[in-house]
N, C-alpha and C positions, 0 to 999 in steps of 0.2 A: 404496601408497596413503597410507598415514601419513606417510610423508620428502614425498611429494606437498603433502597438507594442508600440513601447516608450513611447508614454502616459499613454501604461495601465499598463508598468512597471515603470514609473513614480508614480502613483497609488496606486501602490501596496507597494509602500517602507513605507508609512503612514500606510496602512490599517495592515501591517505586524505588526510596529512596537506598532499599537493598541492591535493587536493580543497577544501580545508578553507579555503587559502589561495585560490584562485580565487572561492569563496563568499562570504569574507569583504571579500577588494579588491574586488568588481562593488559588493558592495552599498551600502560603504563609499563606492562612490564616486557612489553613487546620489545624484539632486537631492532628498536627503532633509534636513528640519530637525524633530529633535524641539519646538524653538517655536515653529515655525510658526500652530499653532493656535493661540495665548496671545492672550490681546485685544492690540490695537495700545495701549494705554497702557499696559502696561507698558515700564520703561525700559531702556536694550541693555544695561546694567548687570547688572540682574537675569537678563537673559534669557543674558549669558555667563556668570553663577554658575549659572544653571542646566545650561550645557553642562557647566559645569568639573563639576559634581556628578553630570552622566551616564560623564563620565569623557572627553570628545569634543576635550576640549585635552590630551591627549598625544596625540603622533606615533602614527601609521599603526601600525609595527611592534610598540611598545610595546602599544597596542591588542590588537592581534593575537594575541602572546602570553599575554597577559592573559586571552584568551577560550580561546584553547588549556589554561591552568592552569584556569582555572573548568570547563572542558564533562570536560578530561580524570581530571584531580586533586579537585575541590572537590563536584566532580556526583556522581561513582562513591561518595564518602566519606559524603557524606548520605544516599545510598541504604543503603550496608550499616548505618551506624546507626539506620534507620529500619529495618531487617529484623534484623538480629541485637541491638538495642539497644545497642552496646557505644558507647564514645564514642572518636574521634578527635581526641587534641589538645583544645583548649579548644573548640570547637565551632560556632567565629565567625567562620566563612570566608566569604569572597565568591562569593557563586551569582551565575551568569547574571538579570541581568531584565529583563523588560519594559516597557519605557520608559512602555507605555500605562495598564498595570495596577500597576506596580509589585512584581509579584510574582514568583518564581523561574519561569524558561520552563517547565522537567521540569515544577514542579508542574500547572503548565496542562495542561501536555502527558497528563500522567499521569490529570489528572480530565476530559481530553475521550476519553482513547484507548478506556473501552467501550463509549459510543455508537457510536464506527467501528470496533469490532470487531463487533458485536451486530450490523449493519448490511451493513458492509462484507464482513465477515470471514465472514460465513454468504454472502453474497448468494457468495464466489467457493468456497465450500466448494461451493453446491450447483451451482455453475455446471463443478468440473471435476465432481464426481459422474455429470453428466448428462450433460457431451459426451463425455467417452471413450466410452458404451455407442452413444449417437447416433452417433459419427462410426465406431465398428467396423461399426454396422447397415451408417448407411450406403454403406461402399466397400463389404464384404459383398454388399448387394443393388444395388448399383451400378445407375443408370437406371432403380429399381422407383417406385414410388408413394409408399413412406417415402423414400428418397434424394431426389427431389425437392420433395418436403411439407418436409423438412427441410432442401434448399438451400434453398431460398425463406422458410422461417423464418428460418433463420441472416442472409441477404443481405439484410431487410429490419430485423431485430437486429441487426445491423451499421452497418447503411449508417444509421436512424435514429437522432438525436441523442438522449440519454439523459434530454435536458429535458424533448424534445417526448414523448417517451413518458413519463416523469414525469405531466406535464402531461394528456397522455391520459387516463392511469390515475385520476388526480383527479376530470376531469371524470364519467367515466364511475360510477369505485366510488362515489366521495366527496360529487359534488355531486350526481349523478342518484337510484343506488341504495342512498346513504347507507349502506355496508357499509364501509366503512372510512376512519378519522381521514385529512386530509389534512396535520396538522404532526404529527411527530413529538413528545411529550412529554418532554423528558428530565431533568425530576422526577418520572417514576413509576417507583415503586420497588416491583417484586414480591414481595409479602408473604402473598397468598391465592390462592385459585385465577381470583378474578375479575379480579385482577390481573395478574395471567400473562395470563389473556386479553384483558384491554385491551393488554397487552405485544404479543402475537400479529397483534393488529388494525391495531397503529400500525406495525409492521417489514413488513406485506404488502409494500406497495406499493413504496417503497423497494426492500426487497429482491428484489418480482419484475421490476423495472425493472434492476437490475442484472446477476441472474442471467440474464436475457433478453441482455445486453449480453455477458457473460461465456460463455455456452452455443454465444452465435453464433462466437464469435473462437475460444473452444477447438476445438468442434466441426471445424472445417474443416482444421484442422493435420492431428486425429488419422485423417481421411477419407483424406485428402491422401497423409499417411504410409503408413495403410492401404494406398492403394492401390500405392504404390509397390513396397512387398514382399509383397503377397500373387503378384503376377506372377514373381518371383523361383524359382531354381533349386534353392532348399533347401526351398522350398513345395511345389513338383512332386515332389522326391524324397521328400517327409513322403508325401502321399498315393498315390506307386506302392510305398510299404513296408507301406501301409494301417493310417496311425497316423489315428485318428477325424477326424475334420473341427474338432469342437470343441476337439479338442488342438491343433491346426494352427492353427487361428485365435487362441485365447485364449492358448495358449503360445508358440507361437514367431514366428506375425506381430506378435501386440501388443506384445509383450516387445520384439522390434528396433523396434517403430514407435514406441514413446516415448519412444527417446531423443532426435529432435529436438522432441517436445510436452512435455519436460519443459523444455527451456529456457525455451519460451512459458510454463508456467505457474509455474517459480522466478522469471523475471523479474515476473513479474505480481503475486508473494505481495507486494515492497512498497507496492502500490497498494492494498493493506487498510488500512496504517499511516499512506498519505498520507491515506487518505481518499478519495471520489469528490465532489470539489470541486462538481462542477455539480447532483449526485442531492440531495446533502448541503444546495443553498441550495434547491431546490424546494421540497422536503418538510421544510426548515428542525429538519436534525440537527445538533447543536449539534456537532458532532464536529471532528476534526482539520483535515477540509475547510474548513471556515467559521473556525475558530483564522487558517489559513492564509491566507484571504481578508481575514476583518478584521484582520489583522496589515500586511500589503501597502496594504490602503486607509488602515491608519493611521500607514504610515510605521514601525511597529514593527519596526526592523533587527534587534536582537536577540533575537525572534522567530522573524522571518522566516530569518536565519542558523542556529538553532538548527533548527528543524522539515526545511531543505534539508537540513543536513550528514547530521543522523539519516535521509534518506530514501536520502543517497548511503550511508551507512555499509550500510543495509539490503540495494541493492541487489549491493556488493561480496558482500559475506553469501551472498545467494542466488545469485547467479555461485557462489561458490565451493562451495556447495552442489550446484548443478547440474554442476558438473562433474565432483564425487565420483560422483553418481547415473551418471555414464557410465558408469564403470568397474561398478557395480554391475548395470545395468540387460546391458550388452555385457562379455563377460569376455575380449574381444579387446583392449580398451582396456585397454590399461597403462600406466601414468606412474612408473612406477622402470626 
């Protein structure tokens, strides 16, 4: 398992730095002008010193590497100085920035990432929480009354767009029963107890809009799996040796049935980090979601290239995560 790992992060430093290069040429070559916006009197003079000082008149490749030295080199080195304080060199490197804001992308990145975690990152915690136990019920009691109260939750969690239920949830809590905030505040900072509970009020909806979205998608895999091997010949042999029903089910069905729902939900962990772009402009969470949206409507390349790369690096990540978890989950899988 270990000669495993290493190779596949061995792997993954090409396949990234492919990635990286794919990211960078679309974008690049997107019908983008950072002066676009600039009023029409200024003159083309100004407006190519201003390319020249985003850096836009060097060559394509030049570019490229450049952004490879800053996200690889210049990024990693301001972080560990900011956590161990020690200093690297003179301390006057070039970060990545924001065309729009002029500030280093990480730092954005960094002061949106716990609004969509608080948000995002609970809303898919409680979302697998609940569907494993739902989706064992339901293969379990297969065609009972919860099995289908729970397919028809899921399929209409599913199948409805995360707006309109957004939206719903507004109408209903926020403007009718006035029980909870419909924008997100993300200057309140929990410092009392009543604060925590204004905290509590404003992440409802949000977050049961998602977990609703999250419950339905997991749920149905781990049914699905479910039922596939509870039918299975080392299931009938568990019960004619008379090993409990509960050990049969929690131990040796659930155990083989999630190693295909763990793919579902390792691929899924980087969509905490992306953000839920459409939940995030309803309920107006200032988070990575909305970063990435007003970045795109502003034409903000180096942005928008930084936020992609981090989301492909993520999900290489959980790939490779999820396929250690094989080997753990099945001790028939071996990879040496």
């Amino acid at each position: 398992m270990f000669n495993f790992t290493l190779r596949r992060l061995f792997f993954a430093v090409p396949t990234l730095l492919v990635i990286s290069f794919v990211i960078f040429a679309l974008l690049d070559l997107a019908p983008n002008n950072p002066t676009g916006d600039l009023p029409l009197t200024i003159p083309p003079e100004v407006r190519e010193q201003i390319r020249a000082a985003l850096g836009l008149d060097q060559p394509f490749l030049i570019r490229y590497l450049r952004w490879l030295h800053q996200f690889f080199v210049n990024e990693p080195l301001n972080i560990l100085e900011q956590i161990t304080g020690w200093r690297f060199g003179d301390g006057h490197r070039l970060r990545v920035l924001s065309w729009a804001t002029r500030s280093p992308v990480v730092d954005l990145v960094v002061q949106r990432m716990p609004q969509t975690l608080w948000v995002v990152g609970l809303s898919y915690l409680f979302g697998v929480l609940l569907a494993i136990p739902i989706g064992v019920l339901s293969a379990y009691k297969q065609y009972s009354i919860f099995d289908q109260i729970g397919t028809f939750i899921s399929m209409v969690g599913y199948s409805v767009p995360t707006f309109f239920t957004g939206v719903l949830l507004i109408v209903v809590f926020s403007s009718y029963l006035h029980w909870f905030p419909s924008v997100y505040d993300t200057n309140l900072r929990v410092t009392d107890w009543s604060s925590f509970v204004s905290q509590i009020k404003q992440m409802f909806l949000p977050v049961t809009v998602l977990t609703l979205y999250n419950v339905s998608h997991i749920s149905r895999f781990v049914r699905a799996s479910m039922l596939d091997n509870l039918h299975q010949d080392y299931v009938r042999t568990a019960r004619a040796k008379g090993v409990k029903e509960k050990t049969v089910l929690l131990v040796h069905v659930l155990r083989n049935s999630l190693i295909p729902v763990v793919t579902v939900i390792a691929l899924g962990v980087p969509t905490i980090f992306s953000g839920a772009i459409i939940t995030e402009q309803v309920f107006r969470v200032n988070g990575l979601g909305q970063l990435l949206i007003v970045a795109v409507q502003g034409g903000d390349i180096p942005m928008v290239q930084t936020l992609t790369f981090i989301f492909a690096v993520l999900i290489v990540l959980f790939n490779l995560i999820a396929d250690v978890l094989y080997g753990i989950l099945d001790p028939r899988i071996r990879y040496d």
